[in-house]
N, C-alpha and C positions, 0 to 999 in steps of 0.2 A: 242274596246279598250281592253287591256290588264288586265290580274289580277293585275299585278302591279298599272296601271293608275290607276283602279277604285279602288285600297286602297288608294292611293294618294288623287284622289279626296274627298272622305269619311274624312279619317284625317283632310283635311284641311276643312271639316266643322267642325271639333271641335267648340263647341262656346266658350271655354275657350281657344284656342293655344294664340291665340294674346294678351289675358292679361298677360300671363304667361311673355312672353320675356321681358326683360327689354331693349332692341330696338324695332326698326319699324320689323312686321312680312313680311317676303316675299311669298315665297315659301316652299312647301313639295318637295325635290327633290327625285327622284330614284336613288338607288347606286351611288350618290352624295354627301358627305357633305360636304361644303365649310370652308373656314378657319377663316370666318370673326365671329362672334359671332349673334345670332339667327340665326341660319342654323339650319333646318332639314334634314331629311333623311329617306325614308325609303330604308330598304338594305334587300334583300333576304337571308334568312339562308338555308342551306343545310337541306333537310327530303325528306321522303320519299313521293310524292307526292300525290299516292292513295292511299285513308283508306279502303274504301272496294269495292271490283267490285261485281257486280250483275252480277247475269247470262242473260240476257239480254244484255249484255254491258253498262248498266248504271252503275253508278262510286261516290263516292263519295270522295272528295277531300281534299284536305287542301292547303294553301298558307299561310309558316312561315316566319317569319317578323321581324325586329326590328325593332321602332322609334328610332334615333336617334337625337341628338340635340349637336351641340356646344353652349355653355353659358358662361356665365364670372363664374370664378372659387374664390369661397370666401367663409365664412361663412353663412353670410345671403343671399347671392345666392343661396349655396349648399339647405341651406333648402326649399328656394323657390321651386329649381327646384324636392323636393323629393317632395313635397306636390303637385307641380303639374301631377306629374306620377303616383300618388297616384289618384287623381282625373281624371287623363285620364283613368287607368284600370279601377274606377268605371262606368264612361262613357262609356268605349266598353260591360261592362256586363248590362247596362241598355239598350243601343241600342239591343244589342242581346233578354233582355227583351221584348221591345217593336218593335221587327222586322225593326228597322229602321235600315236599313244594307247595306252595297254597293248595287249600281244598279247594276245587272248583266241583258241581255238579250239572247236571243236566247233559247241554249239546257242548257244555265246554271244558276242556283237559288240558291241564298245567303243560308244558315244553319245559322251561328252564328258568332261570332267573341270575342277574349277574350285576355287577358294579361296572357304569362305564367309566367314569371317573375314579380318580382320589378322592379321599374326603378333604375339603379345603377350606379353609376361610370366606367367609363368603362378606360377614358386615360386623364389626366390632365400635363398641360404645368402652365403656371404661373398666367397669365391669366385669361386664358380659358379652357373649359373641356368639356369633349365627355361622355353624359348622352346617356343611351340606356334603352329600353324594350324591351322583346320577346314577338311576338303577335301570335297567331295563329287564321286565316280566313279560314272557312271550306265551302263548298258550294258542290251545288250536278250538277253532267254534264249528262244531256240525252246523249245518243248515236244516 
């Protein structure tokens, strides 16, 4: 499976995403996010992919991120949804604490995983609104 898949999977054990929505949760999609409201997303950002190469040829990596989410757009929403991204950044620096981190196999082993951002506003209709965070996933590749 992909880097993407196994951030995917990882997110959606959050044990808090499904209280969070104020719909039925479905899915984390990839460079997806649908129009309906509870829609996630994670989307690839543009970097540079290797942090440091060894002489050896081993590598270490990184895979940058954004959660993405459409929500209902309102007051008590807005804050809902800041308090929840607030509680998911805490969440990726505790797994990174406690090494509970995507499953990676073969030549390649998890590092860490962190929120580089806030969660923020990103595009609002009337509605509904497009909440994001930047994550960055670094992990290390044998050669």
């Amino acid at each position: 499976m992909s880097i993407p898949g196994k951030i995917k999977e990882f997110i959606e054990s959050c044990p808090f995403l499904e209280e969070f929505e104020q719909a039925t949760f479905s899915v984390v999609n990839v460079d997806l996010l649908e129009e309906e409201t509870a829609a996630y997303s994670i989307e690839s950002t543009p970097a540079e992919p290797i942090l440091k190469r060894y002489a050896n040829g081993d590598s270490e990596r990184q895979y940058v991120f954004s959660l993405c989410s459409r929500v209902l757009y309102g007051p008590s929403e807005n804050l809902a949804t800041s308090e929840f991204y607030e509680k998911f950044s805490d969440w990726l620096e505790e797994c990174t604490r406690t090494g509970t981190l995507p499953k990676l196999s073969g030549q390649l082993q998890s590092r860490s995983i962190r929120a580089t951002t806030d969660g923020y506003l990103y595009d609002n209709q009337s509605t509904s609104c497009q909440y994001r965070i930047q994550c960055q996933f670094i992990y290390y590749k044998r050669r």
